[in-house]
C-alpha positions as CSV (number, residue, x, y, z in Angstrom):
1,X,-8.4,5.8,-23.0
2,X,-7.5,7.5,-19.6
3,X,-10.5,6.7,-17.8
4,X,-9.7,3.2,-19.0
5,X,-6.3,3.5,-17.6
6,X,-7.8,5.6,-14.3
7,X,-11.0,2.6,-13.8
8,X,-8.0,-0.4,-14.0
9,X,-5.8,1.7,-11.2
10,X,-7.1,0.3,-7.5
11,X,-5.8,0.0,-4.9
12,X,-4.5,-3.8,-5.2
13,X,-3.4,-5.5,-2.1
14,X,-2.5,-9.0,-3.2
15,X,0.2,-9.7,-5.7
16,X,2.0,-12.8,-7.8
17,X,5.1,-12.1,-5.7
18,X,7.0,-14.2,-7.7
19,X,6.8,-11.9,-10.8
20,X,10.0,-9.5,-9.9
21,X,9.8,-6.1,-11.1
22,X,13.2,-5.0,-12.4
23,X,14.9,-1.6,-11.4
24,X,14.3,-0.5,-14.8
25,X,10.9,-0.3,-14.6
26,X,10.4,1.0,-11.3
27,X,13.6,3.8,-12.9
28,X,10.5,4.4,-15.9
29,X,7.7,4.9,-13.7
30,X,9.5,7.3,-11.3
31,X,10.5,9.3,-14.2
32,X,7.0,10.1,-15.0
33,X,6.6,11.6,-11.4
34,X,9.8,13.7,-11.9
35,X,7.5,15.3,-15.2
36,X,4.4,15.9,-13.2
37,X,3.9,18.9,-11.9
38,X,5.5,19.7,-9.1
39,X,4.4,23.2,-6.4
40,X,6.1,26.2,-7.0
41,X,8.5,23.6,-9.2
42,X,10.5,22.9,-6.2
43,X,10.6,19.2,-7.2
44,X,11.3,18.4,-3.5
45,X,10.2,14.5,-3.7
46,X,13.1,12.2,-3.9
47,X,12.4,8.5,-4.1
48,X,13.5,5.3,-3.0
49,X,13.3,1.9,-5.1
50,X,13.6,-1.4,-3.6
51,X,13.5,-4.9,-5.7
52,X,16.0,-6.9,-3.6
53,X,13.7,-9.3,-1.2
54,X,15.4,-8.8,1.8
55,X,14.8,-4.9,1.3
56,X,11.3,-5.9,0.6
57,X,10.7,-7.2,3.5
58,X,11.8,-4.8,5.8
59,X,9.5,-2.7,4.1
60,X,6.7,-4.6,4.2
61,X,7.3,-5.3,8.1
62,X,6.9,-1.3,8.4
63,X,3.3,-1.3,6.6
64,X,-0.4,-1.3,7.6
65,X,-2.1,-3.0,5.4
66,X,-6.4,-2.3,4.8
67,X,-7.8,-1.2,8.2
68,X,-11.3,-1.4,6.9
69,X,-11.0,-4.7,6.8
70,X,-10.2,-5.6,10.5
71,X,-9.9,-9.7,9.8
72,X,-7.5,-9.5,7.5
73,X,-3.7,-8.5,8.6
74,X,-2.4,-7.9,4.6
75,X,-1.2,-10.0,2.1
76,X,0.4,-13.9,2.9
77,X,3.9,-15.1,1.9
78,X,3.7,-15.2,-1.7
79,X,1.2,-12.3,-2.3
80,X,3.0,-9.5,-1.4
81,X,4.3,-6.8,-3.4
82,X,7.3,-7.9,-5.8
83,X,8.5,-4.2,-5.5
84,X,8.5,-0.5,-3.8
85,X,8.8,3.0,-4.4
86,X,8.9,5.3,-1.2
87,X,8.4,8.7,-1.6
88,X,10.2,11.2,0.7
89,X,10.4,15.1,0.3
90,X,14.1,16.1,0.5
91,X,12.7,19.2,3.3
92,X,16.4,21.0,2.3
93,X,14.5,21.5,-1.3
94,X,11.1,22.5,-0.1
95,X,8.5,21.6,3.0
96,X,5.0,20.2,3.4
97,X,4.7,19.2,-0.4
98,X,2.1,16.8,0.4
99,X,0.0,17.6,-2.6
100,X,3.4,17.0,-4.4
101,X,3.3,13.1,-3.1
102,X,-0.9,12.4,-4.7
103,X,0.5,13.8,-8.0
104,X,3.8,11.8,-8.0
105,X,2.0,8.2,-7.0
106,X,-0.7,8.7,-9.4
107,X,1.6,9.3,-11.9
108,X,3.6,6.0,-11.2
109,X,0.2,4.4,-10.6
110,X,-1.0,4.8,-14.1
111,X,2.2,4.1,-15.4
112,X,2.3,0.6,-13.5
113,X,-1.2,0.3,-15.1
114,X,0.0,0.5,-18.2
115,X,2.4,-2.2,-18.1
116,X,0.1,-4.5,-16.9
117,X,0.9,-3.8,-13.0
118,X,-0.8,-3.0,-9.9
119,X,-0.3,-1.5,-7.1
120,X,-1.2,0.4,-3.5
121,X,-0.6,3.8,-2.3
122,X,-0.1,3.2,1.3
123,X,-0.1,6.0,4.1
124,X,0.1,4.1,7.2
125,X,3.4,2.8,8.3
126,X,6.0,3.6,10.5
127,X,8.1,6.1,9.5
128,X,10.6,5.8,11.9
129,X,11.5,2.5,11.9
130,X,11.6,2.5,7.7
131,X,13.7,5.3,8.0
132,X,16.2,3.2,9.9
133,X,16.2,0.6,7.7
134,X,16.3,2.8,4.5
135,X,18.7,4.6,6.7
136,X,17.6,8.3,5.5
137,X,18.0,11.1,7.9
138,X,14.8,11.7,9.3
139,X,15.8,15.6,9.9
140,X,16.4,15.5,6.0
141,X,14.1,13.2,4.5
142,X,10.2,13.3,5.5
143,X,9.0,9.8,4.4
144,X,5.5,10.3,2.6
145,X,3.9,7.6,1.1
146,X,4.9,4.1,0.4
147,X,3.9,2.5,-3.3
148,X,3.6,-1.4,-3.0
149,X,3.8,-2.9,-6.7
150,X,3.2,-5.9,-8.3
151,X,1.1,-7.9,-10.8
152,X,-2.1,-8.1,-8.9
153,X,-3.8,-11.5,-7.6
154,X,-6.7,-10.2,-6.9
155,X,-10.0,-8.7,-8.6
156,X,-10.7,-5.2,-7.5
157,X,-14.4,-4.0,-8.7
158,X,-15.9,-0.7,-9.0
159,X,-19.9,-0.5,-7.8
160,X,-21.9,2.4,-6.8
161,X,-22.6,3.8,-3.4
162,X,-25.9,2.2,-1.9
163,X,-28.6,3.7,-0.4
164,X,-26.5,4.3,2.9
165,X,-24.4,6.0,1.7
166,X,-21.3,4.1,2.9
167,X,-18.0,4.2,0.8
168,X,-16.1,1.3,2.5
169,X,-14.4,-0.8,0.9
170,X,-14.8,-4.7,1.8
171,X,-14.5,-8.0,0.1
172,X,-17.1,-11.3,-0.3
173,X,-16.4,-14.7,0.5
174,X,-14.4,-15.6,-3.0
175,X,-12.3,-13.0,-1.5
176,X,-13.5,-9.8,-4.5
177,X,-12.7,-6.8,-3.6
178,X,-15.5,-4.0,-4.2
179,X,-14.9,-0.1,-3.8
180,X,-17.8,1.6,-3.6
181,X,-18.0,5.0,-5.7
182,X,-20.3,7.8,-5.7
183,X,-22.1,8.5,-8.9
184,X,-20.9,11.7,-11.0
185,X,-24.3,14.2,-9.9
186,X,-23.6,13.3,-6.3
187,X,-20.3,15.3,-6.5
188,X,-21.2,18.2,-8.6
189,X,-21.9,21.3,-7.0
């Protein structure tokens, strides 16, 4: 039943941003990642929910959306994400807790999967100019990772690594979006 659960989380980039997410849910999900574990228990993340669209798309002006695909500059007007989680560590409660931040979102991941949502763990945006707008101290509050969410619009399919060896990520004409993963003996030591 996990792997199920692990196999249906992708990384999901287009959305039915019509279909809100309430506050409620996102509350649920984030309290999954307060009962992960957490380094030396120091439960340093704090996070930051946004449903309201203008808040929404402030955030999403900060994002960088899929640099392996260079043709494509993220998701239209009506695809993008109906909600966000942003994930900070509170640094007066503990510093680097990066590991912290992969536990946390894959947490909430899981539990978004389990509703019938989607989502994307996104790294690269700027973290300055969300912190404005967010208006968190950036001396306080290192911004980590941002978690787009929505019911996904698109089909995200699992096929092995080819002979090349190349783990890329790309999509085909109907717009599918394959991840290529490495079989099970090819990561055993």
């Amino acid at each position: 039943m996990l792997k199920d659960f692990v196999e249906k989380c992708r990384s999901y980039r287009r959305f039915y941003e019509e279909e809100r997410i309430s506050e409620d849910t996102l509350k649920e999900l984030v309290d999954l990642a307060r009962l992960s574990g957490s380094t030396a228990n120091s439960q340093a993340l704090k996070f930051y929910l946004a449903v309201d669209r203008d808040v929404c798309s402030k955030i999403f002006e900060t994002l960088t959306w899929a640099k392996a695909l260079p043709d494509w500059d993220g998701p239209e007007e009506g695809e993008r994400p109906a909600a966000y989680i942003v994930i900070v560590c509170d640094q007066t409660l503990g510093k680097n807790k990066m590991w912290d931040e992969g536990i946390a979102a894959q947490s909430i991941m899981l539990g978004a999967v389990e509703k019938g949502l989607g989502g994307c763990m996104i790294g690269s945006f700027s973290r300055s100019k969300l912190a404005e707008y967010l208006n968190l101290d950036p001396q306080r509050y290192a911004l980590d990772l941002v978690l787009a969410l929505g019911k996904p619009k698109e089909k995200v399919v699992i096929v092995p690594v080819g002979p090349d060896g190349n783990t890329q990520y790309y999509r085909d004409e109907e717009q599918i979006h394959y991840v290529p993963k490495r079989d099970l003996q090819d990561i055993l030591l």
